[in-house]
C-alpha positions, -999 to 999 in steps of 0.1 A, spaced: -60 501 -480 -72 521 -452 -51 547 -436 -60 569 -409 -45 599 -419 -57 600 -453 -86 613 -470 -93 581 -487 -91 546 -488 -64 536 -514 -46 504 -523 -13 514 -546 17 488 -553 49 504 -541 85 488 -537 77 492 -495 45 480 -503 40 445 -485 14 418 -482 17 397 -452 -7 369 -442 -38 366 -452 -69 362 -426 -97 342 -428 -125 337 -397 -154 312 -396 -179 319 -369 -183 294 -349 -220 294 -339 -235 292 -376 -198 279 -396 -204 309 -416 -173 327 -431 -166 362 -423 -152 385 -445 -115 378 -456 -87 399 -451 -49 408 -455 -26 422 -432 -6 448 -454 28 465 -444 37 498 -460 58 525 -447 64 509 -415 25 503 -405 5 477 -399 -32 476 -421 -61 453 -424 -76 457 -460 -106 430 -466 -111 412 -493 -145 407 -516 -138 372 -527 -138 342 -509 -136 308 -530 -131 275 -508 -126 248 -536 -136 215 -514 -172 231 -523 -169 249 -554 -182 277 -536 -179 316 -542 -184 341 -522 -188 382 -529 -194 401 -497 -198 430 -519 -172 455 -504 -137 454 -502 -105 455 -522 -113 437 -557 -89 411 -542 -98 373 -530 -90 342 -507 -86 312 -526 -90 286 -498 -79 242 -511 -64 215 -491 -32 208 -478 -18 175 -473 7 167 -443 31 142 -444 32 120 -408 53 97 -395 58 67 -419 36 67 -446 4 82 -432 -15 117 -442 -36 140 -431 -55 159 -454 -69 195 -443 -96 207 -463 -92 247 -457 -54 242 -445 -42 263 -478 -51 300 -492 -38 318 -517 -42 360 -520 -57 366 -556 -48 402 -563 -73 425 -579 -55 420 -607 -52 382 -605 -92 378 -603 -91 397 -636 -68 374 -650 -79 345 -677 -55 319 -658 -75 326 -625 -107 324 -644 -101 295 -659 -81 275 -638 -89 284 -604 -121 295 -605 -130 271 -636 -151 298 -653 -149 307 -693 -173 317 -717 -162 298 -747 -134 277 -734 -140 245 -731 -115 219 -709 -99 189 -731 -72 179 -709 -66 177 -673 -38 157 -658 -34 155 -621 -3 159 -605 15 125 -591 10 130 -558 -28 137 -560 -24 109 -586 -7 85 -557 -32 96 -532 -64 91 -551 -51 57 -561 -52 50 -524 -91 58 -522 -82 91 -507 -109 120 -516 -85 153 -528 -93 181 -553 -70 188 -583 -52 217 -563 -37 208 -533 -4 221 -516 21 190 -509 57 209 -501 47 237 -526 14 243 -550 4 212 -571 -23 213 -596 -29 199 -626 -19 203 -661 -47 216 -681 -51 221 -718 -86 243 -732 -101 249 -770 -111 279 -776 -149 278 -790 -152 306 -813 -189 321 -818 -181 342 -844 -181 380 -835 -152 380 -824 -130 416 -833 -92 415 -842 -73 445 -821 
């Protein structure tokens, strides 16, 4: 993170260490998204820290601004309940903060990002309220939040090429 006083930028994980709402601007002239942020709390102040990664998942799109912490937005849909039976569906209305360590991870390769050399997808099962909703001509992604995170239940094979080493 950035800090004044210090000689450096840093990011460490500490027990006062605290990550408190992620930003994320869209220009309103050209639609274009800025770079994303994350306000982070440690030792009593208040930091901004951007992010490199921004992936919005209505368009399968990712972004690198090339600078930042190794960390990323992950930007889906969020449904709201009205009155009755009636929803509204917000196409950027949920993010999730993808640690540096996160966008290293295999499960955010794979199931967020839907990336992997030699993995190959051979089950996907939706969750029932994306289930409900697309039965009602309604166009959602996967991944939605719906009181909480739902996504799907995915299964991959592993393809393997052959030069592979045993550690």
């Amino acid at each position: 993170m950035y800090c004044p006083n210090c000689k450096t930028n840093v990011l460490t994980v500490r027990e006062d260490f605290r990550v408190g709402l992620a930003i994320i601007l869209v220009d309103n002239v050209n639609q274009e998204y800025k770079q994303p942020s994350i306000l982070v709390s440690y030792q009593g102040q208040n930091y901004e820290v951007k992010l490199r990664y921004l992936y919005l998942s209505l368009t399968d799109e990712f972004i690198d601004f090339g600078s930042g912490i190794e960390g990323g937005a992950y930007v889906f849909q969020r449904i709201v309940q009205q009155s009755g039976q009636n929803v509204v569906i917000n196409p950027k209305g949920a993010a999730m903060f993808l640690s540096p360590r996160n966008m290293r991870a295999l499960w955010v390769r794979l199931y967020l990002l839907e990336e992997g050399k030699n993995f190959e997808l051979v089950h996907s099962e939706s969750p029932e309220v994306v289930k409900v909703l697309k039965s009602q001509g309604l166009d959602i992604r996967e991944l939605v939040y719906f009181n909480g995170i739902n996504g799907p239940i995915k299964i991959w094979k592993v393809n393997y090429v052959g030069d592979e080493k045993h550690n």
